[in-house]
PALO-462776 format. One record per residue (C-alpha): residue number from 1; residue in one letter; x, y, z. Coordinates in nm, 2 decimals, m for minus. Each point is the difference from the previous one (the first is absolute). Layout:
// residues N
i->NUM; aa->a; u->X; v->Y; w->Z;
...
***
This chain:
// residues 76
i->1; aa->x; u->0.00; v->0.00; w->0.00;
i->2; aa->x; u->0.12; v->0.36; w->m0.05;
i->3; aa->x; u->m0.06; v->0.31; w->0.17;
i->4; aa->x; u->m0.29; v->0.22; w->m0.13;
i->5; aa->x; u->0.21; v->0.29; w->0.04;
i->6; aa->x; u->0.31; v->m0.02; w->m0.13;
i->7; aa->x; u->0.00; v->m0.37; w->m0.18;
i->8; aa->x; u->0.28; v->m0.11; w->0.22;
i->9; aa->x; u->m0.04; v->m0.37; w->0.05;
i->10; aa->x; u->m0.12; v->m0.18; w->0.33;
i->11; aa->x; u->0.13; v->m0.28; w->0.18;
i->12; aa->x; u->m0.28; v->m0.30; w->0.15;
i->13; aa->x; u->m0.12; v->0.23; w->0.32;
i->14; aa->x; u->0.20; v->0.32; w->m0.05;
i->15; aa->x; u->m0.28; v->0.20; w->m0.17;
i->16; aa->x; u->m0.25; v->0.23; w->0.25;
i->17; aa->x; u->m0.37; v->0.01; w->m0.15;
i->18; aa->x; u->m0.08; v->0.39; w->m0.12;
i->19; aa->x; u->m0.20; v->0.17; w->0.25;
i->20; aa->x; u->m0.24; v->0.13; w->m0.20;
i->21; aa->x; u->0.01; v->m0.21; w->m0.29;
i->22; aa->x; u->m0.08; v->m0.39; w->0.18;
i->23; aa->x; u->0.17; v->m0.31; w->0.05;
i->24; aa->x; u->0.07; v->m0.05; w->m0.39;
i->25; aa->x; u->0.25; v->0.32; w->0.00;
i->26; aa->x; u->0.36; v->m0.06; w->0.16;
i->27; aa->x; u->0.24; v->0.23; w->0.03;
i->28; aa->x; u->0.38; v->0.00; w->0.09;
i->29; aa->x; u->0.08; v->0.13; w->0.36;
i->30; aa->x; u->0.18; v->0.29; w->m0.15;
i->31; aa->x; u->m0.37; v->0.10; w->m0.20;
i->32; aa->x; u->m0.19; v->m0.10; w->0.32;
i->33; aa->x; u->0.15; v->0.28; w->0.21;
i->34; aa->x; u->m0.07; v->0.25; w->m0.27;
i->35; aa->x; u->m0.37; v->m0.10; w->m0.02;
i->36; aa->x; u->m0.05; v->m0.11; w->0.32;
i->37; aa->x; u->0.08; v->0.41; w->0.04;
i->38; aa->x; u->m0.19; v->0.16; w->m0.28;
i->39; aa->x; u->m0.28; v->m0.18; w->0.16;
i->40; aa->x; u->0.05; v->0.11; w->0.35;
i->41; aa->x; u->0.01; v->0.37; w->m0.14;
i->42; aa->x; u->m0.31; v->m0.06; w->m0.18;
i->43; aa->x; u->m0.17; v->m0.10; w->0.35;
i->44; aa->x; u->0.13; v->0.29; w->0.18;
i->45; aa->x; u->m0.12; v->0.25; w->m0.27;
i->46; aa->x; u->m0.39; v->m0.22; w->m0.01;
i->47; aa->x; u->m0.07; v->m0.13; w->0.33;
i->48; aa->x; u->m0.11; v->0.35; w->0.17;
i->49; aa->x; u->m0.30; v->0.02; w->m0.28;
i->50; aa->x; u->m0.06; v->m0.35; w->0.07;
i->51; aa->x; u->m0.33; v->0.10; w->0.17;
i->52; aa->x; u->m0.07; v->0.27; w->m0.27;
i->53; aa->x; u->m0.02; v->m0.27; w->m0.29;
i->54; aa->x; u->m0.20; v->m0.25; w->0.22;
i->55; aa->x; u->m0.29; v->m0.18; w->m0.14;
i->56; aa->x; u->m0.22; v->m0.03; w->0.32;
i->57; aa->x; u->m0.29; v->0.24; w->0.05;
i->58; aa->x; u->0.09; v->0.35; w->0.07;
i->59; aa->x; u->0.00; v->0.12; w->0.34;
i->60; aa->x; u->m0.24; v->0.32; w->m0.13;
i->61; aa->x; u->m0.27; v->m0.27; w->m0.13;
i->62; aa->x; u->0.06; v->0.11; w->m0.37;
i->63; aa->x; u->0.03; v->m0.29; w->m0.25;
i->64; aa->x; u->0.10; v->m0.05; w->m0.36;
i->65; aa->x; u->m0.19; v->m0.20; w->m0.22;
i->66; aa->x; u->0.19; v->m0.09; w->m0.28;
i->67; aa->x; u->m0.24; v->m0.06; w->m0.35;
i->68; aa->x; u->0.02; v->m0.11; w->m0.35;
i->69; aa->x; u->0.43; v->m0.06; w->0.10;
i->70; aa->x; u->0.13; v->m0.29; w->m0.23;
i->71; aa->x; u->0.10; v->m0.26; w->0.20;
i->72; aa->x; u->0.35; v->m0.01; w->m0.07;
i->73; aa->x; u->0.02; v->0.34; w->0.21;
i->74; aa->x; u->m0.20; v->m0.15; w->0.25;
i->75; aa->x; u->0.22; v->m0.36; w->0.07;
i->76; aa->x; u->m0.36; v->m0.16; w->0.00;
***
């Protein structure tokens, strides 16, 4: 197997599954700790409007319908 990132090849155990991409993307230790990074910054920068994006009922009783949305947008 090869790394996703930069094609370098992977020994039997020495690949680390992508963390955002699932267990059929490995990557070399090297790429790991520049992803595993990117990814942390990414969490840092979109966890405070975690609760701003939520999909539960709004605390001011206001709810969107959503109508005549293909379902492709929908992930129905």
């Amino acid at each position: 197997m090869d790394c996703v990132e930069c094609g370098r090849k992977l020994g039997y155990l020495k690949g680390y599954r992508h963390p955002t991409m699932g267990k059929n993307y490995f990557l070399c230790s090297h790429c790991y700790d520049v992803v595993d990074e990117r990814v942390a910054k990414w969490r840092e920068v979109v966890l405070p409007y975690n609760e701003f994006f939520n999909n539960a009922t709004p605390k001011n009783g206001h709810q969107f319908h959503l109508i005549n949305v293909p379902k492709q947008l929908t992930h129905g």
